[in-house]
MARMARDO-260699 format. One record per atom (N, C-alpha, C): residue number from 1; chain; atom name; x, y, z. Coordinates in steps of 0.1 Angstrom, whole numbers, plus 5000, padded with zeros to 4 digits. Example, Ala and Ser with C-alpha at 12.3 -4.5 7.8 and 13.67 -1.06 7.14 Angstrom:
<1,A,N,<5132,4943,5078>>,
<1,A,CA,<5123,4955,5078>>,
<1,A,C,<5132,4967,5078>>,
<2,A,N,<5128,4978,5071>>,
<2,A,CA,<5137,4989,5071>>,
<2,A,C,<5129,5000,5079>>,
// end
This chain:
<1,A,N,<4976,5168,4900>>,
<1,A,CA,<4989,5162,4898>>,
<1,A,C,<4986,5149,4890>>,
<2,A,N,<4990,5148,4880>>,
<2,A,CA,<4989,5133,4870>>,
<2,A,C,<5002,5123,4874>>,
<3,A,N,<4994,5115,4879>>,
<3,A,CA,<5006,5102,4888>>,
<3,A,C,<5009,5094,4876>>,
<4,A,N,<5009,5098,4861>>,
<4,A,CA,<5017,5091,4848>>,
<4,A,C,<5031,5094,4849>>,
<5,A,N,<5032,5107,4859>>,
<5,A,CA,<5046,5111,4858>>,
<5,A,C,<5056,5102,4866>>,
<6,A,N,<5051,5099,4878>>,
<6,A,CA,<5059,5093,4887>>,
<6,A,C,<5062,5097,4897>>,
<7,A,N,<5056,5115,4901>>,
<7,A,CA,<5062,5122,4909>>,
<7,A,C,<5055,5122,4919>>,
<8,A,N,<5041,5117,4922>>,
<8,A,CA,<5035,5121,4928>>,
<8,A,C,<5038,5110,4944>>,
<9,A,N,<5039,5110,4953>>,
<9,A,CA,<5038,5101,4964>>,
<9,A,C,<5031,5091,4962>>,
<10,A,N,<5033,5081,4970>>,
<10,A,CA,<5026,5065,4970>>,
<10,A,C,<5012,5070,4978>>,
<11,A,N,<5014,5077,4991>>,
<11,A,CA,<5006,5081,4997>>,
<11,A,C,<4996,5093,4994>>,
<12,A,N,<4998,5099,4984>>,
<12,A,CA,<4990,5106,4977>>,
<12,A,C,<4984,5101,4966>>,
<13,A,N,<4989,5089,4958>>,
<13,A,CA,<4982,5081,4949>>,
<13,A,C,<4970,5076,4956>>,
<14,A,N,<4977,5068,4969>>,
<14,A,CA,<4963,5061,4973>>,
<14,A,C,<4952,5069,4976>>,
<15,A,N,<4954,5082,4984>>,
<15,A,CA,<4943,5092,4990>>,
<15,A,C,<4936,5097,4974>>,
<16,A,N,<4942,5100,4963>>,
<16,A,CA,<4934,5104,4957>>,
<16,A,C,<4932,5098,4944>>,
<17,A,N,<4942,5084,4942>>,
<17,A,CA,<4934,5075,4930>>,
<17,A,C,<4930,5065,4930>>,
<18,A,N,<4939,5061,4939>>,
<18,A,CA,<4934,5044,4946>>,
<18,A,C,<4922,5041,4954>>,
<19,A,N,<4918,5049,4962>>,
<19,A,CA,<4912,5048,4970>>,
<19,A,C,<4893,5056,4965>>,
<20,A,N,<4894,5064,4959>>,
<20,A,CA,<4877,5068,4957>>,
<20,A,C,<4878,5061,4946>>,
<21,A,N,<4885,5048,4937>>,
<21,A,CA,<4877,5040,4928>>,
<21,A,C,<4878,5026,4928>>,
<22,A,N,<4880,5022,4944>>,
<22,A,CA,<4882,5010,4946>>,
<22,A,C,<4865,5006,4948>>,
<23,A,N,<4861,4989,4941>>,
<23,A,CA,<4848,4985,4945>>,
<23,A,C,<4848,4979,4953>>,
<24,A,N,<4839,4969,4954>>,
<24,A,CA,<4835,4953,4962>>,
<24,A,C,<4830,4958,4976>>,
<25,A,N,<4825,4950,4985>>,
<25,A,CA,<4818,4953,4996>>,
<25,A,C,<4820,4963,5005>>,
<26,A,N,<4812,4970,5015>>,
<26,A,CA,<4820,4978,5020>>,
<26,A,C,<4833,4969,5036>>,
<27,A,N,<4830,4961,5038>>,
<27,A,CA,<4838,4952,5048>>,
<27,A,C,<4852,4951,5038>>,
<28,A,N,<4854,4944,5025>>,
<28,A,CA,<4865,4945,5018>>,
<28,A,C,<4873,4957,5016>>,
<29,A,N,<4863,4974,5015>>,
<29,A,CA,<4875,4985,5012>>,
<29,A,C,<4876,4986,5027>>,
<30,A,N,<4868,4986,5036>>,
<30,A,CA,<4873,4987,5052>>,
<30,A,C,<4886,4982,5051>>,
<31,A,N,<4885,4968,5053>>,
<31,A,CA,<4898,4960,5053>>,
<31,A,C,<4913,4968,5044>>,
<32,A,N,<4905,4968,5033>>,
<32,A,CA,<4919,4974,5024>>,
<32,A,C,<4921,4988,5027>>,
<33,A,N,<4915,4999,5036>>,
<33,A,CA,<4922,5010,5035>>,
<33,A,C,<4929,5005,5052>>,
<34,A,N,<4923,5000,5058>>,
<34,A,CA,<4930,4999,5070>>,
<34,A,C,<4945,4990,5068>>,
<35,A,N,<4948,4980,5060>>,
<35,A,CA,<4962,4977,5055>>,
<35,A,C,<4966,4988,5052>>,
<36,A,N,<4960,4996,5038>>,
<36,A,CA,<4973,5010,5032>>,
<36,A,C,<4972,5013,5040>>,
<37,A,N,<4966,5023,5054>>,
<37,A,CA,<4968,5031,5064>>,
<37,A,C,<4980,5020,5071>>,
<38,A,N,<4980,5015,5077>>,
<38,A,CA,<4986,5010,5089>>,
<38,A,C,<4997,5000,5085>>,
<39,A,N,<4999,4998,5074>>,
<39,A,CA,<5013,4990,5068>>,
<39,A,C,<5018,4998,5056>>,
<40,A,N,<5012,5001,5048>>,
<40,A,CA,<5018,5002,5034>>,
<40,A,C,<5022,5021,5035>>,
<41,A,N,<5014,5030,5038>>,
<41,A,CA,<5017,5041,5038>>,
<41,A,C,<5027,5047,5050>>,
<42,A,N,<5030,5042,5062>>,
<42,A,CA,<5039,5044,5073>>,
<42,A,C,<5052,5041,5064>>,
<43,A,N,<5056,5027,5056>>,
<43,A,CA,<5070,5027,5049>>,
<43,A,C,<5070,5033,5035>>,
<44,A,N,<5060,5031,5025>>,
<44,A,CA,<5064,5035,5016>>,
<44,A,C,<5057,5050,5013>>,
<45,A,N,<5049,5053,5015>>,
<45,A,CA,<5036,5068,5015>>,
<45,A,C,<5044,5074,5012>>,
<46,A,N,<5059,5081,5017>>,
<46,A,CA,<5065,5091,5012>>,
<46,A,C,<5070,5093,4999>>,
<47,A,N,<5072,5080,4994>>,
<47,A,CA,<5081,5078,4982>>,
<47,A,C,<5074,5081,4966>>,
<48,A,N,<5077,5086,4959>>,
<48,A,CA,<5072,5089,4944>>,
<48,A,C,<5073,5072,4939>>,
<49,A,N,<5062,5077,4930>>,
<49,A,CA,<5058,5061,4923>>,
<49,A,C,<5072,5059,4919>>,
<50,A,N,<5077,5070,4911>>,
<50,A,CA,<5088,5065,4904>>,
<50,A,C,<5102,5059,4912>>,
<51,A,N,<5103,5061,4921>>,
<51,A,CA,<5114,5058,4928>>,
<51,A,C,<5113,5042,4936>>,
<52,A,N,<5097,5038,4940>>,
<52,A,CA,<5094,5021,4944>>,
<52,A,C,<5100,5014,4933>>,
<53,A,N,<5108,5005,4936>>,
<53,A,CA,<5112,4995,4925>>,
<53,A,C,<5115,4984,4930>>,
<54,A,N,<5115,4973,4931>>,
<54,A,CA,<5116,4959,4932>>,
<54,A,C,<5124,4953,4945>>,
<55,A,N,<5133,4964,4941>>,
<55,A,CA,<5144,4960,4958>>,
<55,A,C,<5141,4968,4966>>,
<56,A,N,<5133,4977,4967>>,
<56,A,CA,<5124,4985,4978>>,
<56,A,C,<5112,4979,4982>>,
<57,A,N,<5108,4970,4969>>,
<57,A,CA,<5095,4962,4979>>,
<57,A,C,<5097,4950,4983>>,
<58,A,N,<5113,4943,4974>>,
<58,A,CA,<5111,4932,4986>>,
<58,A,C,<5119,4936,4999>>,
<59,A,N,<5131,4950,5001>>,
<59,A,CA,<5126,4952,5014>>,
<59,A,C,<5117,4952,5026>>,
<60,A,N,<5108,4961,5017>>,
<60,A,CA,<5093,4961,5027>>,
<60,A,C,<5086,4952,5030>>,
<61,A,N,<5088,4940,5018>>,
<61,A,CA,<5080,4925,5022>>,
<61,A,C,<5093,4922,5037>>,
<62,A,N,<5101,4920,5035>>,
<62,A,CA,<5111,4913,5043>>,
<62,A,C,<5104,4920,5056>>,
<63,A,N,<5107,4933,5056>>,
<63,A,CA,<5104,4939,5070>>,
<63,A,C,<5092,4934,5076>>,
<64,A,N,<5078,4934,5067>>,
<64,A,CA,<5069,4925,5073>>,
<64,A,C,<5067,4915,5077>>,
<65,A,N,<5072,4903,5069>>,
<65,A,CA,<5075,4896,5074>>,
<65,A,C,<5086,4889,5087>>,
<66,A,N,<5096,4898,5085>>,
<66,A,CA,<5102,4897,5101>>,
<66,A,C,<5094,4902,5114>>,
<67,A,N,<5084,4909,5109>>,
<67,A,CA,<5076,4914,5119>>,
<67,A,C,<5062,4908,5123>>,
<68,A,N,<5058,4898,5115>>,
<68,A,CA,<5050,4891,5113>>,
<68,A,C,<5036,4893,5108>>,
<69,A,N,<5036,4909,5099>>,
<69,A,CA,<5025,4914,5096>>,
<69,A,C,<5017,4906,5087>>,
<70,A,N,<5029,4901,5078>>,
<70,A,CA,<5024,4894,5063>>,
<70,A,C,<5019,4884,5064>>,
<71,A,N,<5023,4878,5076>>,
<71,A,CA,<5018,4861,5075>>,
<71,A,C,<5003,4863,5085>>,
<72,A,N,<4999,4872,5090>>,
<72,A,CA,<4986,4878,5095>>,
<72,A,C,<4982,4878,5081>>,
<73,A,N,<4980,4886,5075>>,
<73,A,CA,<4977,4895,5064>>,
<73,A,C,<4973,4881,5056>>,
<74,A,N,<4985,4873,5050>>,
<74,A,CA,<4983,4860,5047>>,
<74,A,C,<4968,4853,5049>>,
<75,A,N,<4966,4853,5064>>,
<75,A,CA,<4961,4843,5067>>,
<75,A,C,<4944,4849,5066>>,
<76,A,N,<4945,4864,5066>>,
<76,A,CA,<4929,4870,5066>>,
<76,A,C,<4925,4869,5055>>,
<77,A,N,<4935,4866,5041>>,
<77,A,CA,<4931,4863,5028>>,
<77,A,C,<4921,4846,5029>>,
<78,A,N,<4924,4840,5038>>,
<78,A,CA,<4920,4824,5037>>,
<78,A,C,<4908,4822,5044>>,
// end
């Protein structure tokens, strides 16, 4: 499936393009697949690239943030 189209799922992008060509340590991709698993693919994974757009992600920020994911997440960057 060529994800130029748009059709393919968020959560299929990451399983098969995002994810076997990410670098940097292995503690950093730890970290980053366990964010997409456990935040980013629960809300958005089902959705075709083409259909995420701007006011679908600042819903999803909002939600995290009312939930207090983001400002965790925030703070593991520091």
């Amino acid at each position: 499936m060529d994800p130029r189209d748009g059709s393919i799922t968020l959560a299929d992008y990451i399983a098969m393009h995002w994810a076997p060509g990410r670098g940097g340590a292995p503690k950093t991709q730890q970290n980053q697949e366990r964010r997409a698993r456990l935040h980013i693919v629960p809300h958005l994974g089902q959705l075709p690239l083409r259909s995420i757009t701007a006011a679908e992600l600042r819903a999803y920020t909002a939600k995290l943030e009312a939930t207090d994911v983001f400002s965790c997440a925030q703070q593991d960057r520091r």
